[in-house]
KEFIGU-645466 format. One record per residue (C-alpha): x, z, y; residue number from 0. Coordinates in pm, whole numbers, plus 50000, padded with zeros to 5 digits. Layout:
REM residues N
px = X	pz = Z	py = Y	senu = NUM $
...
This chain:
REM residues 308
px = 37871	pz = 43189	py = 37326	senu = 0 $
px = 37938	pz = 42969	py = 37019	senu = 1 $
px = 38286	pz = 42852	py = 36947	senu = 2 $
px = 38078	pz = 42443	py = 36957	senu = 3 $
px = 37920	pz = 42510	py = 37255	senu = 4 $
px = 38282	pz = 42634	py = 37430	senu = 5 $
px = 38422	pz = 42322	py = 37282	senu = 6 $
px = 38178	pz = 42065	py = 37451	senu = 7 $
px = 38182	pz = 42269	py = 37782	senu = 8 $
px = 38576	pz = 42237	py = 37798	senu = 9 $
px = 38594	pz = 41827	py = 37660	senu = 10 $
px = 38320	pz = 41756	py = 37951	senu = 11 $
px = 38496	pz = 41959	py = 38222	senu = 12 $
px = 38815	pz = 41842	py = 38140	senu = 13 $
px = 38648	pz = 41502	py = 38173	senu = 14 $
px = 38488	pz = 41568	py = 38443	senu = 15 $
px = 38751	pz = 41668	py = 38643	senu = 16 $
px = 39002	pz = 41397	py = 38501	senu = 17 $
px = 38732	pz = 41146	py = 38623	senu = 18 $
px = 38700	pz = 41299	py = 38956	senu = 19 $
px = 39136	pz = 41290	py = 39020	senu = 20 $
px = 39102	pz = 40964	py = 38930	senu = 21 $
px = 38821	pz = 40843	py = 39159	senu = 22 $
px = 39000	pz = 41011	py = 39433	senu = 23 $
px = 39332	pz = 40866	py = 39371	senu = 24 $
px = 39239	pz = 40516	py = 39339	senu = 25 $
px = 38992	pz = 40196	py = 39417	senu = 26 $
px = 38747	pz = 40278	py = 39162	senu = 27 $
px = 38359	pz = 40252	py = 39216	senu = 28 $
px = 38138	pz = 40522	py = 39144	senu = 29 $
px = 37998	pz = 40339	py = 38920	senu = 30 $
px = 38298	pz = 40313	py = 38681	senu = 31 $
px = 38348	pz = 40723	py = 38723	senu = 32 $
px = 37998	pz = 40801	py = 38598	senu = 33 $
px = 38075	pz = 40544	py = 38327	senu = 34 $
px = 38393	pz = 40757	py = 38233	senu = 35 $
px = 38235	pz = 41082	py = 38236	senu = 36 $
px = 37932	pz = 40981	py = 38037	senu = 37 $
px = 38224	pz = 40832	py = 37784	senu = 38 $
px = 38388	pz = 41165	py = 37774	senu = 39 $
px = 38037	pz = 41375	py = 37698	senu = 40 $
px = 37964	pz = 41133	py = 37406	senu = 41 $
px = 38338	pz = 41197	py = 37262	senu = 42 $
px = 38253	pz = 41618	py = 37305	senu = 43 $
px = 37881	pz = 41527	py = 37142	senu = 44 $
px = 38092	pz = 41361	py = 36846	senu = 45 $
px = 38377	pz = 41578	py = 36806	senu = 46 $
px = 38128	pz = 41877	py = 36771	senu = 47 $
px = 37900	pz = 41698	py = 36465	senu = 48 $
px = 38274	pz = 41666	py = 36344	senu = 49 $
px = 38343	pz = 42025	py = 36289	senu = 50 $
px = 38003	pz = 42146	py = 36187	senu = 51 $
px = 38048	pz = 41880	py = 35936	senu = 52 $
px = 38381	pz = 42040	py = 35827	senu = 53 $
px = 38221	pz = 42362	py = 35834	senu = 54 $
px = 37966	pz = 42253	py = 35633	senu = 55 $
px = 38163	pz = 42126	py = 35381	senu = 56 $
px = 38414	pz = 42416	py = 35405	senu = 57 $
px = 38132	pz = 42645	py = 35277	senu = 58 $
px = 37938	pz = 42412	py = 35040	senu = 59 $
px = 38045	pz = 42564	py = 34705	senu = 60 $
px = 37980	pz = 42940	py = 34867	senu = 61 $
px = 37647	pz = 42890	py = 34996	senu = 62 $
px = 37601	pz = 42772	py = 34607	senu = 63 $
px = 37662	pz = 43069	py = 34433	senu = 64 $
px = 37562	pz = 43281	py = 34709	senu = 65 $
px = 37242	pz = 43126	py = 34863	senu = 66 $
px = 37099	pz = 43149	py = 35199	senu = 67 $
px = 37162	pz = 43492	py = 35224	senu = 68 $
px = 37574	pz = 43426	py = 35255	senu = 69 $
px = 37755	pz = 43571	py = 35546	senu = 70 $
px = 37916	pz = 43305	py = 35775	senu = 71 $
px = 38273	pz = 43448	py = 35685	senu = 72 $
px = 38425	pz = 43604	py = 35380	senu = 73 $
px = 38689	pz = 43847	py = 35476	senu = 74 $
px = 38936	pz = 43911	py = 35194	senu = 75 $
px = 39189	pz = 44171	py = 35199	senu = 76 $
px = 39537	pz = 44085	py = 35048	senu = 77 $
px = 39699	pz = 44436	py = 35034	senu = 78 $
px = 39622	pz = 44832	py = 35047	senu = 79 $
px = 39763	pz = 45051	py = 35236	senu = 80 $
px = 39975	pz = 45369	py = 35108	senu = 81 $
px = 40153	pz = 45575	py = 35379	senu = 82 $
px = 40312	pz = 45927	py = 35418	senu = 83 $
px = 40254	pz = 46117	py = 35683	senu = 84 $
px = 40509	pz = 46134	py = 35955	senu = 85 $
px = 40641	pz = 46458	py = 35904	senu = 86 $
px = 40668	pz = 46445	py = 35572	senu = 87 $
px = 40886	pz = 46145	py = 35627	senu = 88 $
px = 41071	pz = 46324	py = 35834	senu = 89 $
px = 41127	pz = 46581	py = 35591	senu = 90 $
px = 41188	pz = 46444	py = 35360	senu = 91 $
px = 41598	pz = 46457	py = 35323	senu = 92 $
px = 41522	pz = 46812	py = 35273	senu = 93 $
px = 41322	pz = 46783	py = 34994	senu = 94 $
px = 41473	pz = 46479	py = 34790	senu = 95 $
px = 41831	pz = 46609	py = 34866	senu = 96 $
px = 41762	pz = 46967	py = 34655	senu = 97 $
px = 41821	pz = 47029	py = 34292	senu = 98 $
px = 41528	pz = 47254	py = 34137	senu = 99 $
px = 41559	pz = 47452	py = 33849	senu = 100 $
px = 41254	pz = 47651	py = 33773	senu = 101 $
px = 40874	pz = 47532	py = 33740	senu = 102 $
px = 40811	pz = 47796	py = 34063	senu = 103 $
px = 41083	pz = 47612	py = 34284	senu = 104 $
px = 40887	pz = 47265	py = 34161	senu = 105 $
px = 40545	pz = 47382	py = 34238	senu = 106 $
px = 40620	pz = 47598	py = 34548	senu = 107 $
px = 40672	pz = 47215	py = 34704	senu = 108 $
px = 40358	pz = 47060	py = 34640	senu = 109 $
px = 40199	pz = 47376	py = 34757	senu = 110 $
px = 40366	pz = 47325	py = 35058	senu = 111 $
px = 40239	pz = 46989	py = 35060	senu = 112 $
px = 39898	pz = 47071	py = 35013	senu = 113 $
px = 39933	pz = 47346	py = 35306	senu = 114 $
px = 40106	pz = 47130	py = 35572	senu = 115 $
px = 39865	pz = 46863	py = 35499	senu = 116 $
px = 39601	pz = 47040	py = 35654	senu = 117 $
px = 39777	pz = 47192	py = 35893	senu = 118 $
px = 39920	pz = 46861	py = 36052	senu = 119 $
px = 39554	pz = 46699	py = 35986	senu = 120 $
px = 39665	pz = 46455	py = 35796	senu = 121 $
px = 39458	pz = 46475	py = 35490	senu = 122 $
px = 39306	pz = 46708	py = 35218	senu = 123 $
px = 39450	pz = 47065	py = 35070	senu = 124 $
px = 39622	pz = 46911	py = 34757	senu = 125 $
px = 39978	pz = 46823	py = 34735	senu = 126 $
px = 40213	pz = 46695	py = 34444	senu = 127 $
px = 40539	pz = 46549	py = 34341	senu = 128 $
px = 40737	pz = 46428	py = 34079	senu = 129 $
px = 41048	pz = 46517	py = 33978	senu = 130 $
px = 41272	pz = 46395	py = 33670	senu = 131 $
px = 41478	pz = 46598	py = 33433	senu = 132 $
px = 41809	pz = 46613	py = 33366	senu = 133 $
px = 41829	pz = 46825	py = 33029	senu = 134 $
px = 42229	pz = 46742	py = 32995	senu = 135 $
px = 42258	pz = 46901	py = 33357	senu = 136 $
px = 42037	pz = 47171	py = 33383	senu = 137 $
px = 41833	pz = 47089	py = 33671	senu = 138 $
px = 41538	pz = 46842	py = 33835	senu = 139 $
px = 41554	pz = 46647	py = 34076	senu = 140 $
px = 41249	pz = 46490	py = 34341	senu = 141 $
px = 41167	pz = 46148	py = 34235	senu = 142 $
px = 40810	pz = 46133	py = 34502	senu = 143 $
px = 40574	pz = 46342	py = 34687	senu = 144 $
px = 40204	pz = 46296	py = 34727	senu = 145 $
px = 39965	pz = 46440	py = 34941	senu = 146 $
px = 39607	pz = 46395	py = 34978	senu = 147 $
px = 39541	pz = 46099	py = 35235	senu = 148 $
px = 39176	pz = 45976	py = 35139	senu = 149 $
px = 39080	pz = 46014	py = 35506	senu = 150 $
px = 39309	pz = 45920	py = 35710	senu = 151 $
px = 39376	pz = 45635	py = 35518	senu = 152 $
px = 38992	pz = 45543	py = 35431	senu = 153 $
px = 39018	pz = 45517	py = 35091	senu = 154 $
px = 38889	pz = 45752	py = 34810	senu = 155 $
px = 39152	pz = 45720	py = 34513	senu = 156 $
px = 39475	pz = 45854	py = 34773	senu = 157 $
px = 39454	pz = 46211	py = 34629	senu = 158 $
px = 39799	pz = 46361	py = 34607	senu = 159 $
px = 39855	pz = 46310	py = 34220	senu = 160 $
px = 39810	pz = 45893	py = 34259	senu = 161 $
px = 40018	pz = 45868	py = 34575	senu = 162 $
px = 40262	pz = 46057	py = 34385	senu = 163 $
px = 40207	pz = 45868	py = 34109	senu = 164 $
px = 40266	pz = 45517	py = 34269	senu = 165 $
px = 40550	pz = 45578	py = 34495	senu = 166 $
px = 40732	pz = 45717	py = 34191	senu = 167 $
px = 40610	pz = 45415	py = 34000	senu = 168 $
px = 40730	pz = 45197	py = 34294	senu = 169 $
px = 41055	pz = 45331	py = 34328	senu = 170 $
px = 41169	pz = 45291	py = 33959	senu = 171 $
px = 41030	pz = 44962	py = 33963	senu = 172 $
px = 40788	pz = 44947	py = 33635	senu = 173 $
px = 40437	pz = 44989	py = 33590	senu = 174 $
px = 40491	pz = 45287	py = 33399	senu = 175 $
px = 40748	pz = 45623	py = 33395	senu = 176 $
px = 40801	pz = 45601	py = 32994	senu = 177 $
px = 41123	pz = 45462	py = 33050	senu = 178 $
px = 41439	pz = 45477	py = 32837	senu = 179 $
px = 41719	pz = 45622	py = 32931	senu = 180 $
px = 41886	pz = 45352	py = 33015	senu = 181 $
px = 41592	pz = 45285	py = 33274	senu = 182 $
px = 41435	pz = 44994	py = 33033	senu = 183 $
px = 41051	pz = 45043	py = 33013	senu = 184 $
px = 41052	pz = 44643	py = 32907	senu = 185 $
px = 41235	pz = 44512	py = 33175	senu = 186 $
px = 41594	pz = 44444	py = 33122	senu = 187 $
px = 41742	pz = 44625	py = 33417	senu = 188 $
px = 41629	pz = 44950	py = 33623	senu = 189 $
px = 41455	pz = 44930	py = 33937	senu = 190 $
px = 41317	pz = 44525	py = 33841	senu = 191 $
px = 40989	pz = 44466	py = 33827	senu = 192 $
px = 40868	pz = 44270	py = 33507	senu = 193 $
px = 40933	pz = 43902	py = 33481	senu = 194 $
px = 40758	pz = 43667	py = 33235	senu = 195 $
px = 41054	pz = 43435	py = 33234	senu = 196 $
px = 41316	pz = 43653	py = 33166	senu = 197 $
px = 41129	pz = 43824	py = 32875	senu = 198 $
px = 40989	pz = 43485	py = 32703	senu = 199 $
px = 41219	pz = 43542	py = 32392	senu = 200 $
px = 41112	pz = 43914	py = 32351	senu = 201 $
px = 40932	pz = 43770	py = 32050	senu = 202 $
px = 41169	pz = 43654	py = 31892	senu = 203 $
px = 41356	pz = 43970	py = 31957	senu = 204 $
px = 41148	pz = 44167	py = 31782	senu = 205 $
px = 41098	pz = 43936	py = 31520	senu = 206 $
px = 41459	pz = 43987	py = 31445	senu = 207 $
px = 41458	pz = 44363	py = 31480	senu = 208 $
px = 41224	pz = 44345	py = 31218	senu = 209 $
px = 41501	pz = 44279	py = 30985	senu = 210 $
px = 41722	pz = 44570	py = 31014	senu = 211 $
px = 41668	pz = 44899	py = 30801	senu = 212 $
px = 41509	pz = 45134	py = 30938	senu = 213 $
px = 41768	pz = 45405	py = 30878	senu = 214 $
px = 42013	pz = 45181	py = 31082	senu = 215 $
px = 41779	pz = 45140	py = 31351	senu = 216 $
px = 41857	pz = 45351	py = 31688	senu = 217 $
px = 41588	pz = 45561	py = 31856	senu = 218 $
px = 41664	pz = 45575	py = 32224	senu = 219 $
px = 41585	pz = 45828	py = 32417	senu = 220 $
px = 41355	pz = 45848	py = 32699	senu = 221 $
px = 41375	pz = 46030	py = 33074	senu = 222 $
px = 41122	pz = 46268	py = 33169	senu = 223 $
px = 40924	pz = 46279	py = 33455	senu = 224 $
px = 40765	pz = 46563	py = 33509	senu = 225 $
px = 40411	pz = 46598	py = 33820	senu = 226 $
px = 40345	pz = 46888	py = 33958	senu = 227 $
px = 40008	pz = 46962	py = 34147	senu = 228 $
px = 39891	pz = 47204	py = 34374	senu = 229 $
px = 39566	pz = 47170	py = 34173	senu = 230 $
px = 39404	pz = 47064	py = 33867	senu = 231 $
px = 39360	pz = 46677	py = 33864	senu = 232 $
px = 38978	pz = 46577	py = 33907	senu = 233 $
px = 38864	pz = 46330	py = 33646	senu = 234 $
px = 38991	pz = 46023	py = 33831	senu = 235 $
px = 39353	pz = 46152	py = 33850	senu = 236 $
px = 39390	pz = 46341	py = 33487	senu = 237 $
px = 39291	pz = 45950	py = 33399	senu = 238 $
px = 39598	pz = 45814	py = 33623	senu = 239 $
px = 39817	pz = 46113	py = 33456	senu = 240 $
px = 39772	pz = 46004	py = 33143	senu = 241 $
px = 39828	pz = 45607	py = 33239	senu = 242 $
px = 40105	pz = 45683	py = 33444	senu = 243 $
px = 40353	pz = 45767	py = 33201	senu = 244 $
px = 40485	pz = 46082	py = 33275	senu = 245 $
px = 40577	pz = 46324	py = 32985	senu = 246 $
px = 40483	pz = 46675	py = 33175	senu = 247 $
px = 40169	pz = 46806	py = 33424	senu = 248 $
px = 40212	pz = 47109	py = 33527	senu = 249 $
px = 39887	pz = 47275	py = 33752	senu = 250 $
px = 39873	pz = 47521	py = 34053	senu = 251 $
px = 39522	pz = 47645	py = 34135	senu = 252 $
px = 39237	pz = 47558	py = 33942	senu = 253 $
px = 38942	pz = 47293	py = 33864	senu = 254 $
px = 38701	pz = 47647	py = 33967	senu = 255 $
px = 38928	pz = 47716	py = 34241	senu = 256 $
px = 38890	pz = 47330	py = 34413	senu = 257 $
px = 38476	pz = 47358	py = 34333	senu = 258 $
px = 38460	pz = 47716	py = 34496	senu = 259 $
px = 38511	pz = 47515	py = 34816	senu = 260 $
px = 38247	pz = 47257	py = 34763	senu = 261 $
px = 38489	pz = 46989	py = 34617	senu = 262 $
px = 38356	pz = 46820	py = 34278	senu = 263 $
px = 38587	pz = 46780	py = 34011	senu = 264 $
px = 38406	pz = 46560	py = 33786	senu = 265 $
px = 38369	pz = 46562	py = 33421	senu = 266 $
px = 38681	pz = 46746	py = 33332	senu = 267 $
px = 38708	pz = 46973	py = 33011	senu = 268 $
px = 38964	pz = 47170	py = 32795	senu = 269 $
px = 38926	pz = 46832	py = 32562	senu = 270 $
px = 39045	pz = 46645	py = 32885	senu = 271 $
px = 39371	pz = 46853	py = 32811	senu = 272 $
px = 39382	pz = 46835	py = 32478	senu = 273 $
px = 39345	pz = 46441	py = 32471	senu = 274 $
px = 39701	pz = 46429	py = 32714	senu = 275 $
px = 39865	pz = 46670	py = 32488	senu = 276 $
px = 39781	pz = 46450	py = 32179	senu = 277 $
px = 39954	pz = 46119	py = 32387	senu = 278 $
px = 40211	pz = 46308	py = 32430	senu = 279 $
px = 40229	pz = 46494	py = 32784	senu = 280 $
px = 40297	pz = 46860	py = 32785	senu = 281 $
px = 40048	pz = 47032	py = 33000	senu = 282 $
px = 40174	pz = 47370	py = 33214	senu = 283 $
px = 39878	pz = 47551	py = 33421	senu = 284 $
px = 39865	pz = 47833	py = 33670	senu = 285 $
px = 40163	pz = 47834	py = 33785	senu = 286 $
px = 40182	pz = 48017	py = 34135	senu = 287 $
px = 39792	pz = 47938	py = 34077	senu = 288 $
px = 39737	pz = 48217	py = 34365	senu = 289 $
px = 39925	pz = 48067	py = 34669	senu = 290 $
px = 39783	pz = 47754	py = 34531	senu = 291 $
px = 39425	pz = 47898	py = 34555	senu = 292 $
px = 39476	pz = 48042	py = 34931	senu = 293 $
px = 39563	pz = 47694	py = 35068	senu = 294 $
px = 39184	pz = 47587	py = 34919	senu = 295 $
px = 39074	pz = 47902	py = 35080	senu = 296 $
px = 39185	pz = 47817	py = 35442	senu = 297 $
px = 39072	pz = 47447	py = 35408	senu = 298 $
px = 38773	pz = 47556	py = 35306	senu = 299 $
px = 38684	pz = 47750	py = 35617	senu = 300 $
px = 38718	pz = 47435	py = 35792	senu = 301 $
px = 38803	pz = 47163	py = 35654	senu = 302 $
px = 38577	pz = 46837	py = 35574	senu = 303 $
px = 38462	pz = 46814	py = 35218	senu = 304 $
px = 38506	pz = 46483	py = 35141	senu = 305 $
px = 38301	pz = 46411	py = 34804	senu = 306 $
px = 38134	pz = 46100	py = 34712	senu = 307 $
């Protein structure tokens, strides 16, 4: 039943039934309670050509770009949704609160990723995290994790490198992980997301750097995030790795490894590598590439193959 016709059928029983309390509870004629229930249809008739008329008007410049053909409602969505799985929330003092040392401590965690993943159900076999370095102290420590969660979460770019890659992104607050030491990336402050208005005179800024020798001139220094990745990236997240600003990839298992179990890569080739290493990221594969492999394995057996 239309939302109009629901409209007219509640103004005339309403009316109707007003009428009828009235009638009872007073001298009235029946003549003058037909006349007010025959008032009260006309004011549903004209309340309804009201809102058609609205509606009408509401969709005037869609139906012009869009033609007959347009749907009665546009549904726009005003936010995506990125979500750990519960246990790895859960888990996650145990990870964040270590310090690792060694690129085997580092992987051996987004292989674990990658195997409770598909163990809980909760998404693909690929797992990854970032982790920062700390050359003054000798040691990394967890900055995000990322697991595969295109399923479960209906959407096809969740593999484990981008959720890594924007929680880490999220929780320094800048659009990239080339930051500065002292946590600027362009932002005055760490943690702050850009702001026009606070940055309006960065022109002028640099206009005035320009001035000052270059041999007085200090070079800061930048921190280093390092992802690590159960797996070779396919095409779409070797693109995010070299957007996303970190300064190290290092690889489990292998592009061959991921296809063996039906899953394709996409155009991905040693130039791929070669082009990050050139901007700057220092690439690290096959590391603990054979527990990395197994975890494909066992998904394999099973698991759904999730290509486009």
């Amino acid at each position: 039943m239309s939302t109009n016709l629901k409209a007219f059928i509640g103004i005339a029983t309403l009316a109707t039934a007003s009428s009828y309390s009235y009638h009872r509870t007073s001298t009235s004629s029946n003549f003058e309670a037909v006349c007010t229930i025959s008032a009260a249809v006309v004011g549903a008739i004209a309340v309804i050509r009201l809102m058609k008329q609205h509606d009408s008007s509401s969709r005037g410049g869609r139906d012009k770009c869009c033609g007959d053909d347009a749907s009665d409602t546009i549904s726009v969505e005003g936010s995506v949704m990125v979500t750990l799985p519960t246990w790895a929330i859960a888990s996650s003092e145990d990870y964040f609160s270590q310090k690792y040392t060694t690129d085997e401590e580092m992987m051996s965690l987004a292989v674990h990723l990658s195997d409770r993943n598909i163990t809980e159900g909760t998404g693909g076999p690929f797992g990854a995290a970032i982790f920062e370095r700390h050359p003054d102290k000798g040691y990394c420590t967890l900055t995000s994790i990322g697991m595969n969660r295109v399923v479960p979460l209906g959407n096809s770019t969740l593999h484990g490198e981008t959720v890594a890659i924007q929680l880490a992104q999220r929780k320094v607050g800048s659009f990239t992980l080339m930051l500065d030491v002292d946590g600027r990336d362009g932002s005055e402050e760490e943690g702050l997301f850009w702001d026009e208005a606070e940055h309006s005179n960065d022109k002028s800024k640099a206009t005035s750097d320009q001035s000052i020798p270059k041999s007085t001139k200090v070079v800061k220094g930048k921190r280093r995030f390092e992802l690590f990745t159960s797996c070779e990236p396919c095409c779409m997240c070797l693109g995010a790795t070299l957007w996303s600003g970190v300064s190290r990839i290092v690889c489990g298992a292998t592009k061959d490894d991921a296809q063996a179990i039906g899953f394709d890569e996409g155009p991905v080739f040693e130039e791929s590598y070669k082009h990050l290493e050139k901007a700057g990221v220092e690439v690290t594969r096959n590391v603990l590439r054979e527990e990395a492999a197994k975890v494909l394995t066992r998904y394999g057996t099973s698991g759904m193959i999730y290509n486009r």
